[in-house]
N, C-alpha and C positions, 0 to 999 in steps of 0.2 A: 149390900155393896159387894161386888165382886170383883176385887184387884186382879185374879189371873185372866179377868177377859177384857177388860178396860185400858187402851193405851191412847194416850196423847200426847205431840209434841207443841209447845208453847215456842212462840217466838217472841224473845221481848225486844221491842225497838227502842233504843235510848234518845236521850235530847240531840248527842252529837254525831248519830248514823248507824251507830253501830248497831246490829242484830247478834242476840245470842237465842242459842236454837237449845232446848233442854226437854227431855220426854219426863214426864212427870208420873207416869204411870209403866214401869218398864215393865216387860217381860219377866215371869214368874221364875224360868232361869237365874235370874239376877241374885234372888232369895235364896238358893242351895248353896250357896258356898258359906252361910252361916251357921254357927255354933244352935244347936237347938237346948232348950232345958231337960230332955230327955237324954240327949246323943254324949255329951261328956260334960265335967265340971267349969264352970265361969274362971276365968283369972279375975283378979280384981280390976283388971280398965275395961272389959265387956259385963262385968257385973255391975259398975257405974256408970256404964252408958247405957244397959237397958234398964237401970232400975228411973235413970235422968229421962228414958222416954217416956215410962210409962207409968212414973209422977205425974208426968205433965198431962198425960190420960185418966189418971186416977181420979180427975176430977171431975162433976158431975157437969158444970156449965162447960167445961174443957170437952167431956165428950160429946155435949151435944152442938158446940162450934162445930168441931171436926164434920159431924153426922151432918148440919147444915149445909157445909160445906158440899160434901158428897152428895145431898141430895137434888143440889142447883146444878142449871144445866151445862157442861164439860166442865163439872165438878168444881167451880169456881165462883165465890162471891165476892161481891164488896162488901168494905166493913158496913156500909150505911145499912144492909140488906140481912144483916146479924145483932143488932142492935135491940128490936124489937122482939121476934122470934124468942129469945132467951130473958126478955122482962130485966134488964140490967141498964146501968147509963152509959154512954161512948165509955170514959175512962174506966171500966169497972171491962167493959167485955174486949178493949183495945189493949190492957193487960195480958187479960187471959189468951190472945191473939198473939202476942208476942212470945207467952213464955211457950205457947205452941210452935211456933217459927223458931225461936231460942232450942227448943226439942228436937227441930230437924220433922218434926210432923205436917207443919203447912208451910208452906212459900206466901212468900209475900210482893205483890208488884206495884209501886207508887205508879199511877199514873194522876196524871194533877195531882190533885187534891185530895182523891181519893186512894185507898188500897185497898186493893184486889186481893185474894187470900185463895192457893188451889193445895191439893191434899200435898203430899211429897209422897208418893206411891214407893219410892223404891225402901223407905222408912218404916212403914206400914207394911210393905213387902216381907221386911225382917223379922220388923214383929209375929206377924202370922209363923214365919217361916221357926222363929224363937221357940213359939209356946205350939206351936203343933208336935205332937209325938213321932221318934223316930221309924 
């Protein structure tokens, strides 16, 4: 997967008209204005927000959601289309789908009945941007 070449903008329409317009994969610009692990020391609320994202990475079905995710086409699945792939039942990988979204790693879109699940690019952005060397 390559975030610095990948961009999209999502439109989501709601029940009552309204359009909101969000790019989901920004520009690798976006990523420089972050604190990296090499470049100076953590305060303690960016040592708790990156250690909160990448718990929620740390885990082995958590990263292969994400990786699923990524590999479906404009980086976007429903949950129905994640279920099997990872050998788990609905509530067991609709957890793990949340405490992703909870992470600020994937977005989530109800449509019906269903939810839709795309990366959060600008998240993943930081991360890379985090643990890459100064």
């Amino acid at each position: 997967m390559n975030l610095s070449t990948t961009h999209r903008q999502v439109s989501m329409y709601r029940h009552n008209g309204e359009v909101t317009t969000e790019q989901t994969l920004p520009a690798p610009t976006s990523a420089a204005c972050c604190t990296t692990l090499t470049g100076e020391p953590l305060d303690e609320d960016q040592a708790r927000d990156f250690a909160r994202i990448l718990k929620a990475l740390a885990d082995p079905t958590r990263l292969r959601l994400v990786s699923l995710v990524a590999a479906h086409e404009d980086n976007e699945a429903c949950a129905c289309d994640l279920i099997d792939p990872v050998g788990l039942g609905q509530p067991t990988v609709s957890h793990h789908l949340k405490i992703l979204v909870d992470a600020g790693v994937l977005h989530r879109e109800k449509r019906g009945i269903w939810s839709y699940y795309s990366l959060a690019g600008q998240t993943l952005e930081r991360i890379a941007a985090f643990l890459s060397p100064t």
